[in-house]
PALUMDREN-726721 format. One record per atom (N, C-alpha, C): residue in three letters; chain; atom name; z, x, y. Coordinates in pm, 1 decimal, padded with zeros to 6 digits, always signed. Each point is the difference from the previous one (the first is absolute). Example, Ala and Ser with C-alpha at 12.3 -4.5 7.8 and 13.67 -1.06 7.14 Angstrom:
% residues 2
+------+-------+------+----------+----------+----------+
: resn : chain : name :        z :        x :        y :
+------+-------+------+----------+----------+----------+
:  ALA :     A :    N : +00780.0 : +01319.0 : -00569.0 :
:  ALA :     A :   CA : +00000.0 : -00089.0 : +00119.0 :
:  ALA :     A :    C : +00000.0 : +00090.0 : +00120.0 :
:  SER :     A :    N : -00072.0 : -00035.0 : +00105.0 :
:  SER :     A :   CA : +00006.0 : +00082.0 : +00119.0 :
:  SER :     A :    C : +00073.0 : -00077.0 : +00109.0 :
+------+-------+------+----------+----------+----------+
This chain:
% residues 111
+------+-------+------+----------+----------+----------+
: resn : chain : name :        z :        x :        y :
+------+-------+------+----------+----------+----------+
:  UNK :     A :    N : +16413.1 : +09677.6 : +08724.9 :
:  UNK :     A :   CA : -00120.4 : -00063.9 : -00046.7 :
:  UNK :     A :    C : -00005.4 : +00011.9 : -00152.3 :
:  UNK :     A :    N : -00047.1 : -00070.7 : -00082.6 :
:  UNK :     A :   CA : -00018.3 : -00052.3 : -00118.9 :
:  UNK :     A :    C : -00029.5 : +00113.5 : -00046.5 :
:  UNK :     A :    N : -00001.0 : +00091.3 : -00110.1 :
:  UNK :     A :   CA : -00172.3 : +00085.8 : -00054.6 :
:  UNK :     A :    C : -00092.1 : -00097.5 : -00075.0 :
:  UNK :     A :    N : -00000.2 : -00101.7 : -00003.0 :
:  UNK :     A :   CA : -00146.4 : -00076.1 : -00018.8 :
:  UNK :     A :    C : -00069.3 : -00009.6 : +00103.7 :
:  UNK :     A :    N : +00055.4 : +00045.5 : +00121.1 :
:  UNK :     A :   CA : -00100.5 : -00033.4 : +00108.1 :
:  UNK :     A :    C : -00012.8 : +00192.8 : +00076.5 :
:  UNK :     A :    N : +00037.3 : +00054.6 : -00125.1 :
:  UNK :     A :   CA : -00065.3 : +00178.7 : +00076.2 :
:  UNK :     A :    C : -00080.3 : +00045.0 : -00114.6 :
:  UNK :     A :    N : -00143.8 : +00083.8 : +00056.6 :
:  UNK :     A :   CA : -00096.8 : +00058.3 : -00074.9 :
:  UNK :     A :    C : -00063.2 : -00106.2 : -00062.0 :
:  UNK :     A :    N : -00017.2 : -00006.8 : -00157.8 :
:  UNK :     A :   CA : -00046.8 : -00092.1 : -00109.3 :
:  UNK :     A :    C : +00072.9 : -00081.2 : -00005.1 :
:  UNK :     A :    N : +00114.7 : -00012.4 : +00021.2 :
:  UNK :     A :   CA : +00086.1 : -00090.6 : -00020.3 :
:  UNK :     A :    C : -00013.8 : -00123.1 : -00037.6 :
:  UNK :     A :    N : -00122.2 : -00082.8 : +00115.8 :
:  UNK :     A :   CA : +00010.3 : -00136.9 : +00008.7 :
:  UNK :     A :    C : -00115.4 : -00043.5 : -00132.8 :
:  UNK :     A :    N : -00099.7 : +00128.1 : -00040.2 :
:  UNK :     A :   CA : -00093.8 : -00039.6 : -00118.1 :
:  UNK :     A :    C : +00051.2 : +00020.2 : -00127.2 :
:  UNK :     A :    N : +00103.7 : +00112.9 : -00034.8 :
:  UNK :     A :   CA : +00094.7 : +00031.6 : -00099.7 :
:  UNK :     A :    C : +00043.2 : -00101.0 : -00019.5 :
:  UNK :     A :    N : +00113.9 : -00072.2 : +00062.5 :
:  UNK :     A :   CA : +00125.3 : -00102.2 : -00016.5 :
:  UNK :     A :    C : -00052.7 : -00120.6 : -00017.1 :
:  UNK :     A :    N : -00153.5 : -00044.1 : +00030.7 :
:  UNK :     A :   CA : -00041.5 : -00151.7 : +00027.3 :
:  UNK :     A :    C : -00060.1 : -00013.7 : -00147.0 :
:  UNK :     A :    N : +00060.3 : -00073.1 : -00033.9 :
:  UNK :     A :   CA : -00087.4 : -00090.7 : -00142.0 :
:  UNK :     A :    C : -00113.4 : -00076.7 : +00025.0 :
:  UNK :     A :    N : -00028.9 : -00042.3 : +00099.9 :
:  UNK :     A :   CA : -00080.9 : -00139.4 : +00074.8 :
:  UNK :     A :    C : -00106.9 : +00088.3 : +00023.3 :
:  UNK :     A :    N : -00014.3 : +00122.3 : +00074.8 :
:  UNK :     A :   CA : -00140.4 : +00025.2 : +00062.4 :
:  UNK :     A :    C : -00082.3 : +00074.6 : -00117.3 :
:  UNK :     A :    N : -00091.7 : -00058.0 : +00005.4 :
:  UNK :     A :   CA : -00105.3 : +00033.2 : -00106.4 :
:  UNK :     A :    C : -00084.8 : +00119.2 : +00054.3 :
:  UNK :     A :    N : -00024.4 : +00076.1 : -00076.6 :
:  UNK :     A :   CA : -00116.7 : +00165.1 : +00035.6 :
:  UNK :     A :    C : -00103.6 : -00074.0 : +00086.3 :
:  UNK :     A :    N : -00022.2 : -00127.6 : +00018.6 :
:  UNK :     A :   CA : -00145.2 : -00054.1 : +00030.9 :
:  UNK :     A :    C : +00084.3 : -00023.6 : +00174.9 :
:  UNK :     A :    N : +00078.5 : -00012.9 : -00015.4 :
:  UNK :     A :   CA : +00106.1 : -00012.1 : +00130.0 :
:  UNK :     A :    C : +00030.0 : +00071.0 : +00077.6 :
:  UNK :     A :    N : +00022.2 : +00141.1 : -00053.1 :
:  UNK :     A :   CA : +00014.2 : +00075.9 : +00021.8 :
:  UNK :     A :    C : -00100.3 : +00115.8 : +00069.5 :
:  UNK :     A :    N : -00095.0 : -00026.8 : -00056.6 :
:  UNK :     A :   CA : -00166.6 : +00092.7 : +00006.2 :
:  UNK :     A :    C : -00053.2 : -00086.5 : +00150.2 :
:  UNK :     A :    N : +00007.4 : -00126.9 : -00050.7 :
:  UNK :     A :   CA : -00019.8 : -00054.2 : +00184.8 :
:  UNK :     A :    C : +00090.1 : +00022.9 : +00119.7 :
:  UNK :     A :    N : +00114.0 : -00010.8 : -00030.2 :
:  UNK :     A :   CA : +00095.4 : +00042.7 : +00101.0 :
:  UNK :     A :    C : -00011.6 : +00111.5 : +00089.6 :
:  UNK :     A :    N : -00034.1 : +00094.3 : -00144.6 :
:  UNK :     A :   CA : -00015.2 : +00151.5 : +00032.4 :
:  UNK :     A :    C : -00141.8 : -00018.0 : +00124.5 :
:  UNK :     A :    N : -00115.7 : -00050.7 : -00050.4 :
:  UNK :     A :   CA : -00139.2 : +00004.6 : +00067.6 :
:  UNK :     A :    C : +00038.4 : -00063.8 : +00160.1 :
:  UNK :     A :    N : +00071.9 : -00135.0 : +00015.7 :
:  UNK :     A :   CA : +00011.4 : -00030.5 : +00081.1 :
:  UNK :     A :    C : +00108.8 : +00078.2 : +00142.3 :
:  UNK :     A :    N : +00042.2 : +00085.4 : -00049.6 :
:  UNK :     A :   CA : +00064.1 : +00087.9 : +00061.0 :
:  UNK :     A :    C : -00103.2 : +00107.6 : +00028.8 :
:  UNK :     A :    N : -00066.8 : +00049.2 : -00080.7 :
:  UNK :     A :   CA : -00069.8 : +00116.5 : +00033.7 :
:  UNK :     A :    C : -00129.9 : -00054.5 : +00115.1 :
:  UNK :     A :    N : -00035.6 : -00140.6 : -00040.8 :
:  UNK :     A :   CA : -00101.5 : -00008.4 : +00123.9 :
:  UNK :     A :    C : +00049.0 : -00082.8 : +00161.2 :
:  UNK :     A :    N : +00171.5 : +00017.6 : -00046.4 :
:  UNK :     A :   CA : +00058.8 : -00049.5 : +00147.1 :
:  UNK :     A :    C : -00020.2 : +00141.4 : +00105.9 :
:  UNK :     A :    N : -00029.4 : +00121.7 : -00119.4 :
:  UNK :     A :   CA : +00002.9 : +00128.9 : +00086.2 :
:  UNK :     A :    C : -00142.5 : +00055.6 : +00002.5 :
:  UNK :     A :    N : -00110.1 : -00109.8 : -00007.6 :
:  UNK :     A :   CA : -00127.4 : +00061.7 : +00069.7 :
:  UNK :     A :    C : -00003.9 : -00056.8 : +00161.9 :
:  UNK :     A :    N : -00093.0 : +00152.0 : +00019.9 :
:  UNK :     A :   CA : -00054.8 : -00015.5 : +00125.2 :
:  UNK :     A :    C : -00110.1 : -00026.2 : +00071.4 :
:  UNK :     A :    N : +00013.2 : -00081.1 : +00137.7 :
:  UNK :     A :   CA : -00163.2 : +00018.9 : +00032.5 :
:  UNK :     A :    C : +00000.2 : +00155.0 : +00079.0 :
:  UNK :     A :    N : -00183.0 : -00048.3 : -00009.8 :
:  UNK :     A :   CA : -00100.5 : +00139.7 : -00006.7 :
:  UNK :     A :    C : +00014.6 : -00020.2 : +00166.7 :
:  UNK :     A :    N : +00073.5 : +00160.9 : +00077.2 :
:  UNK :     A :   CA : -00017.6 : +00001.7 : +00138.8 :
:  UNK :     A :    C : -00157.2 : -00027.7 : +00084.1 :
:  UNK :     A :    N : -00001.8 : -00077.1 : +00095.8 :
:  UNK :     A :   CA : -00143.7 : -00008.4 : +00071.2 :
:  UNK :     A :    C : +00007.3 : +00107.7 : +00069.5 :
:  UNK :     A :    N : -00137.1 : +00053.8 : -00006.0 :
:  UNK :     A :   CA : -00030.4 : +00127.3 : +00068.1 :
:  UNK :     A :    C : -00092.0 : -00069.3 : +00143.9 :
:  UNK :     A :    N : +00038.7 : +00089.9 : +00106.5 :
:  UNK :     A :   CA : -00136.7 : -00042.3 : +00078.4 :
:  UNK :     A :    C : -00110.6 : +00063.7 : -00025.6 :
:  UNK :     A :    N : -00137.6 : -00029.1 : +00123.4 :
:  UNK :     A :   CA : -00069.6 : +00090.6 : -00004.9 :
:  UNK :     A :    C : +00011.4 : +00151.8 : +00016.0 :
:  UNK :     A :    N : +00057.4 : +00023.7 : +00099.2 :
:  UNK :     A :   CA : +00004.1 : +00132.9 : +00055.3 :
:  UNK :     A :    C : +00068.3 : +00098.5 : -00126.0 :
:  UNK :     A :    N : +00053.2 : -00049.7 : -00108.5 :
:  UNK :     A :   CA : +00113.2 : +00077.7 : -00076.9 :
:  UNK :     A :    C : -00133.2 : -00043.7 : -00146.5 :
:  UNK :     A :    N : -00033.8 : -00102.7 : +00000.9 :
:  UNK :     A :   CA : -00108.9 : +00055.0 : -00106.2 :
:  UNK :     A :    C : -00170.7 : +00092.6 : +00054.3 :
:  UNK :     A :    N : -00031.1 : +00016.0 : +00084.5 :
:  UNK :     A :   CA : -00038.0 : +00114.6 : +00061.5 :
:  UNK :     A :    C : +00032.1 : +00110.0 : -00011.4 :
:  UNK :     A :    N : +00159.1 : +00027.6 : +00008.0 :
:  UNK :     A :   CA : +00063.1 : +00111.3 : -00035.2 :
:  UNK :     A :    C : +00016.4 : +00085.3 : -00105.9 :
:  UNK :     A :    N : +00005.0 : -00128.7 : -00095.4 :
:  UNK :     A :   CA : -00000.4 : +00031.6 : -00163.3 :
:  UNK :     A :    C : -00145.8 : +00035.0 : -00037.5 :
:  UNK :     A :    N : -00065.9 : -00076.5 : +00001.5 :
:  UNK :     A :   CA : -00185.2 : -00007.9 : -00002.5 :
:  UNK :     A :    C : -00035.8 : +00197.5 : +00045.1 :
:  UNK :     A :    N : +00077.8 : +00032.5 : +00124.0 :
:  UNK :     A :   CA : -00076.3 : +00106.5 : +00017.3 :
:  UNK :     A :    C : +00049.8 : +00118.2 : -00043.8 :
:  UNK :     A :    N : +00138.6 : -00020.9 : -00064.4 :
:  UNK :     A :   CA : +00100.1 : +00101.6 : -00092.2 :
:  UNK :     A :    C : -00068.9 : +00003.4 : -00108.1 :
:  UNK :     A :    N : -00063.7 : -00100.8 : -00029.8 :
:  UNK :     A :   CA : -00037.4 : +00020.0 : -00168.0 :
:  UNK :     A :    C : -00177.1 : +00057.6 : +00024.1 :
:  UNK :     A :    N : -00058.3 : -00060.1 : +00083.0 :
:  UNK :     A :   CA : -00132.2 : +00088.3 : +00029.9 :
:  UNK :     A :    C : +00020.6 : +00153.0 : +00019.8 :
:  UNK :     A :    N : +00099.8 : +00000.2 : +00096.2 :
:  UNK :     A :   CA : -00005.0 : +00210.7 : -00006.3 :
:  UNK :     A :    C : +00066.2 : +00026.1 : -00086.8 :
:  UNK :     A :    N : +00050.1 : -00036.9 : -00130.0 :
:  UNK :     A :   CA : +00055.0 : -00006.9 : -00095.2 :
:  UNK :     A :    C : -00132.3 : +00054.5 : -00073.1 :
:  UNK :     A :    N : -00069.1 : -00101.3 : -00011.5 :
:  UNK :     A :   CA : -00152.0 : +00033.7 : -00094.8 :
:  UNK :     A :    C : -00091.2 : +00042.9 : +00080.3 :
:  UNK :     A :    N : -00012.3 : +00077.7 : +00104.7 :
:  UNK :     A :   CA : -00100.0 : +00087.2 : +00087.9 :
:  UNK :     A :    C : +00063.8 : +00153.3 : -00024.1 :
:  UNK :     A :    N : +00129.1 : -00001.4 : +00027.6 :
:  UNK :     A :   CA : +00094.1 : +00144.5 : +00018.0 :
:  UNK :     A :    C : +00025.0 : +00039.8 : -00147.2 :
:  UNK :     A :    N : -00005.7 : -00084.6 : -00119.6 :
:  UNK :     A :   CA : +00066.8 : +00006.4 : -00108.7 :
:  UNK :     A :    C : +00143.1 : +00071.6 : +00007.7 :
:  UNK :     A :    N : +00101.1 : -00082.3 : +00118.4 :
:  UNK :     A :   CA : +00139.5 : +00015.7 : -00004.3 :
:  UNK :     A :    C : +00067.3 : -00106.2 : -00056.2 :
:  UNK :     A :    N : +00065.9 : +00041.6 : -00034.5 :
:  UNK :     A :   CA : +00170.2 : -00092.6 : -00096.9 :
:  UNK :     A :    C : +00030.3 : -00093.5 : +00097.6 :
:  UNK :     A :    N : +00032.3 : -00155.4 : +00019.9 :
:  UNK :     A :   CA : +00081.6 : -00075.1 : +00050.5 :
:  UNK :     A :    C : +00064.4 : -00062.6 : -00092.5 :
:  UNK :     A :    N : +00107.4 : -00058.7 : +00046.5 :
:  UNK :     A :   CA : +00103.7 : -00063.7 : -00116.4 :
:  UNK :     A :    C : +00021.7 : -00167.1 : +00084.6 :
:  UNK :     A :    N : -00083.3 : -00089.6 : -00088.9 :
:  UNK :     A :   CA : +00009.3 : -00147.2 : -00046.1 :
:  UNK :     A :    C : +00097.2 : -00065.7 : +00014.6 :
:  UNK :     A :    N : +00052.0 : -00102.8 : +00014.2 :
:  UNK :     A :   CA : +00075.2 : -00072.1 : +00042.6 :
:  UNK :     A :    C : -00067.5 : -00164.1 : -00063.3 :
:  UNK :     A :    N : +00036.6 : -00064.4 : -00155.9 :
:  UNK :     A :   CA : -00045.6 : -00091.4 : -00005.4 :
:  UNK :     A :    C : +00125.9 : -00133.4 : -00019.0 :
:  UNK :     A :    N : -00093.2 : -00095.7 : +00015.5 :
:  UNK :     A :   CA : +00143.2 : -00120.0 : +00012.1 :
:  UNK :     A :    C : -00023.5 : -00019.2 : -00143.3 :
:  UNK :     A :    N : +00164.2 : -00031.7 : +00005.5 :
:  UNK :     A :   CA : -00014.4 : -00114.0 : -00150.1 :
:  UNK :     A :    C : +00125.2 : -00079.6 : +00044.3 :
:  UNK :     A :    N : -00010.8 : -00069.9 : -00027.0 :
:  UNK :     A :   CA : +00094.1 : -00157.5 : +00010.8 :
:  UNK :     A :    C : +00148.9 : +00057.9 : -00006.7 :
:  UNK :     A :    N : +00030.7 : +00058.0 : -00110.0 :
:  UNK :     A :   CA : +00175.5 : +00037.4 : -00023.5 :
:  UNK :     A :    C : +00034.9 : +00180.3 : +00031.1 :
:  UNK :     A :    N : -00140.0 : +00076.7 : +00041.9 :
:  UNK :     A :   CA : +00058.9 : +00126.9 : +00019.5 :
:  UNK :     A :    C : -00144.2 : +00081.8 : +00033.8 :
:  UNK :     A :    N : -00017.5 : +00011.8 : +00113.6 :
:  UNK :     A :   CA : -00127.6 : +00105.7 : +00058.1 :
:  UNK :     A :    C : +00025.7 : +00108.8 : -00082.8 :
:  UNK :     A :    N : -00178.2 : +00039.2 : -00059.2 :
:  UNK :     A :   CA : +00008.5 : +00131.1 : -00078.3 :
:  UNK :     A :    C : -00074.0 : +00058.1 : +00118.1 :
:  UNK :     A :    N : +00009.7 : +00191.5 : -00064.0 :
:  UNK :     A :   CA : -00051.1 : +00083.0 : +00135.5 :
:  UNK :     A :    C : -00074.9 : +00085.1 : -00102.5 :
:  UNK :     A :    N : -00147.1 : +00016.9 : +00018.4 :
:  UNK :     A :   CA : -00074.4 : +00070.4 : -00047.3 :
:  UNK :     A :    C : -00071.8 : +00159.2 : +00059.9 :
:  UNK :     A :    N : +00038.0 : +00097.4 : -00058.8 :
:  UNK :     A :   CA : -00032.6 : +00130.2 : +00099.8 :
:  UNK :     A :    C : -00163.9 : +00052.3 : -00075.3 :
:  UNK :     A :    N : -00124.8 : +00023.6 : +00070.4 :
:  UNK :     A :   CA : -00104.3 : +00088.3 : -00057.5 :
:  UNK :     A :    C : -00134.3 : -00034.9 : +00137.3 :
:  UNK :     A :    N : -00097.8 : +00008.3 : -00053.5 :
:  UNK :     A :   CA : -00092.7 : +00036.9 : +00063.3 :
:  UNK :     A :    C : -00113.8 : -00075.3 : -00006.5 :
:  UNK :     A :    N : -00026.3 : -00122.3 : +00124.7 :
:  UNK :     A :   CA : -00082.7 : -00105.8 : -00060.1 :
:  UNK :     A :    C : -00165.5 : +00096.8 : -00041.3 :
:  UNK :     A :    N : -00083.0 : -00061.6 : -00105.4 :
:  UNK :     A :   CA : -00114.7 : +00064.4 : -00059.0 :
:  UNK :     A :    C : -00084.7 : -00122.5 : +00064.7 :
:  UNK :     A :    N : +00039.3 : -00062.1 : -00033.2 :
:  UNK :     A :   CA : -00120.6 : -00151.4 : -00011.7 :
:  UNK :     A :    C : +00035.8 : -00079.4 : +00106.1 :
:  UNK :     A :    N : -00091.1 : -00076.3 : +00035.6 :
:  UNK :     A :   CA : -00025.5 : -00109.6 : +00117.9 :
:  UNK :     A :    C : -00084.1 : -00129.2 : -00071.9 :
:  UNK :     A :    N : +00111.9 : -00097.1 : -00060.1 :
:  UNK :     A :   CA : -00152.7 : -00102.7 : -00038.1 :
:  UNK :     A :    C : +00022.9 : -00100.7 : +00121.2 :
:  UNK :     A :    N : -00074.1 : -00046.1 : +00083.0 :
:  UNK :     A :   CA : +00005.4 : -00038.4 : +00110.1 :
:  UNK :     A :    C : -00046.9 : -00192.3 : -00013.3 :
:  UNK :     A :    N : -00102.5 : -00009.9 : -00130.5 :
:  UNK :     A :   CA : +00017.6 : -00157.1 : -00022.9 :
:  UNK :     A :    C : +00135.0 : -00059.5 : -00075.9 :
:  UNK :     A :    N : +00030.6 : +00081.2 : -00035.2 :
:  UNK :     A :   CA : +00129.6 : -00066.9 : -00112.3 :
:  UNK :     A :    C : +00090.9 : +00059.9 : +00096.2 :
:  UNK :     A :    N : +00015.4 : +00098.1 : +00109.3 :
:  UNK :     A :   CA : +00129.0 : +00008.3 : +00093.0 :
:  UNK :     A :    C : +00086.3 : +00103.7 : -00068.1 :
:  UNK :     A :    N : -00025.0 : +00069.3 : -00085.0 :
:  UNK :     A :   CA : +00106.7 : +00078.5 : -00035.7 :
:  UNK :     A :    C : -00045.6 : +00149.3 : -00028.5 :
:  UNK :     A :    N : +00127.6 : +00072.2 : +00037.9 :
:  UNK :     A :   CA : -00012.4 : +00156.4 : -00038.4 :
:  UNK :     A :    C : +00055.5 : +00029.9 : -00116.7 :
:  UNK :     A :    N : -00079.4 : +00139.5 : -00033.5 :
:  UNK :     A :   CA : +00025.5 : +00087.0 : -00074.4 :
:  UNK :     A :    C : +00110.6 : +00143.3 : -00029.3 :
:  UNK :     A :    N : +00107.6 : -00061.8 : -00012.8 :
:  UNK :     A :   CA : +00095.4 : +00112.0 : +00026.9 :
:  UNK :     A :    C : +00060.5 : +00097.1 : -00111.7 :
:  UNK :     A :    N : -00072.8 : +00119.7 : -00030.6 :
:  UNK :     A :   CA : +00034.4 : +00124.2 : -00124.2 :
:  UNK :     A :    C : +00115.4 : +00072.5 : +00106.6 :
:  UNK :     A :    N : +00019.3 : -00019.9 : -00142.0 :
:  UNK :     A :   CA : +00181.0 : +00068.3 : +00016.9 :
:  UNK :     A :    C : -00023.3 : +00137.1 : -00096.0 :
:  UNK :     A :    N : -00082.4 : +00016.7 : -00119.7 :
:  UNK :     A :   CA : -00057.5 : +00130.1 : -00023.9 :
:  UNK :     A :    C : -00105.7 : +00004.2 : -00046.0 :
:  UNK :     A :    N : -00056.8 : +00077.4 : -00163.9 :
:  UNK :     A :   CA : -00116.1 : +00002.6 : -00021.3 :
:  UNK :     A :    C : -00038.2 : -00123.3 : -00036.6 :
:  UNK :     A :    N : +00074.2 : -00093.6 : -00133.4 :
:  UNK :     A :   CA : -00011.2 : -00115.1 : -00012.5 :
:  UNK :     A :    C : +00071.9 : -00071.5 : +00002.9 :
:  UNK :     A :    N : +00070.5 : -00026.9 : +00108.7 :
:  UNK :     A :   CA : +00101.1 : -00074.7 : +00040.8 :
:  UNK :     A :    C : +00012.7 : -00079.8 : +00150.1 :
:  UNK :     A :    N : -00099.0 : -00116.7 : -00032.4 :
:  UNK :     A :   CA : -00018.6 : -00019.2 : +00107.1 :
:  UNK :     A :    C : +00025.8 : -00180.0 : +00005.1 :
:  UNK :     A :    N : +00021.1 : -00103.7 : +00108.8 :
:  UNK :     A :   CA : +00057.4 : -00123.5 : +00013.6 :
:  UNK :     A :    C : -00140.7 : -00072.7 : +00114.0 :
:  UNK :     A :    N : -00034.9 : -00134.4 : -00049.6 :
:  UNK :     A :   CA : -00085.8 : -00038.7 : +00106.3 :
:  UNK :     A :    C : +00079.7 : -00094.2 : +00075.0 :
:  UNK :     A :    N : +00015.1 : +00043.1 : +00173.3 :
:  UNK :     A :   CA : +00082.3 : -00076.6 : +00008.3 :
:  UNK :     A :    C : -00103.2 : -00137.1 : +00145.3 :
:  UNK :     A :    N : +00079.4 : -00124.7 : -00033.3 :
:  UNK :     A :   CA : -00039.5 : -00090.6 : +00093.7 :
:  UNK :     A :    C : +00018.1 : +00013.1 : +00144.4 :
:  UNK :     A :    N : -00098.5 : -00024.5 : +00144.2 :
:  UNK :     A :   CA : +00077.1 : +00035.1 : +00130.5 :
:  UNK :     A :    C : +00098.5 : -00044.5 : +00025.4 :
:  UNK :     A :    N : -00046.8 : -00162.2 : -00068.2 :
:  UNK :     A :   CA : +00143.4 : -00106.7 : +00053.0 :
:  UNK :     A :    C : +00147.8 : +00047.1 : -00042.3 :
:  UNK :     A :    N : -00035.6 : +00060.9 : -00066.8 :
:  UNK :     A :   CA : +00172.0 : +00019.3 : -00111.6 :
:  UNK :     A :    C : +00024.7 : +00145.3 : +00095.8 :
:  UNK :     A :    N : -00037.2 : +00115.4 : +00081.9 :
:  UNK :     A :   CA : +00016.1 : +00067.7 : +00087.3 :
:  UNK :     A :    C : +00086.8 : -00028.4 : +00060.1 :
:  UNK :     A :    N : +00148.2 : +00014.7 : +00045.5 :
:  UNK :     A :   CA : +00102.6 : -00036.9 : +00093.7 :
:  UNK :     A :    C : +00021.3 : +00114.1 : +00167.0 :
:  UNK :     A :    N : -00062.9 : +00171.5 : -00111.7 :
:  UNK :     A :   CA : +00045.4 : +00105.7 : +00121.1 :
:  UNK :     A :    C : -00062.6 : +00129.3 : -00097.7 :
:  UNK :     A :    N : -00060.4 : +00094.1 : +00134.7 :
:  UNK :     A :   CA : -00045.3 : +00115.4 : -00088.3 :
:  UNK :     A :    C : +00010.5 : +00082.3 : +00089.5 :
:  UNK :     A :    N : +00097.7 : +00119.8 : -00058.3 :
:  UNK :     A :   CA : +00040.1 : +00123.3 : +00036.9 :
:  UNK :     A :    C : -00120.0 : +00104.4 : -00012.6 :
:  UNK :     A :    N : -00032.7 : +00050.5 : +00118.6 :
:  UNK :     A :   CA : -00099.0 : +00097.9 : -00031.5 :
:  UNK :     A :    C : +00078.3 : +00168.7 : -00037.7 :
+------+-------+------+----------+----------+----------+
């Protein structure tokens, strides 16, 4: 195989592709690798719903599980807050270190 066509190769060696060419190429690759957001049923958001309530009744640690399109982050602490019109908890991770997070974006929670 060529080495214009291993690593950088093919953006190094090309006179023709312009940075503006390049920067899209790049994007259009990166959003061939998003994902959709798994459907939960009921019974499994119930599940989550009541991990994160004895979460903020027990004041014990569960660890978060949120989606994001190209790579689920996992959040570990102790939900504080319940805002229940806007749908989202309150999760301190220490004294001031804390994330508000959305239900919907919830994938799985480890008690």
């Amino acid at each position: 195989m060529s080495k214009k066509l291993e690593g950088n190769g093919l953006w190094e060696s090309s006179r023709i592709i312009l940075p503006e060419h390049k920067e899209g190429y790049l994007r259009l690759m990166r959003e061939k690798q998003r994902r959709n957001k798994p459907e939960l049923d009921d019974q499994e958001m119930r599940l989550i719903e009541r991990a994160l309530i004895d979460s903020y009744n027990r004041r014990t640690e569960v660890t978060v599980s949120i989606f994001d399109p190209f790579d689920d982050t996992t959040m570990t602490g102790v939900v504080t807050s319940v805002n229940t019109g806007r749908r989202e908890i309150k999760l301190s991770r220490g004294e001031d270190d804390y994330s508000w997070i959305k239900l919907e974006d919830i994938i799985s929670v480890n008690a």
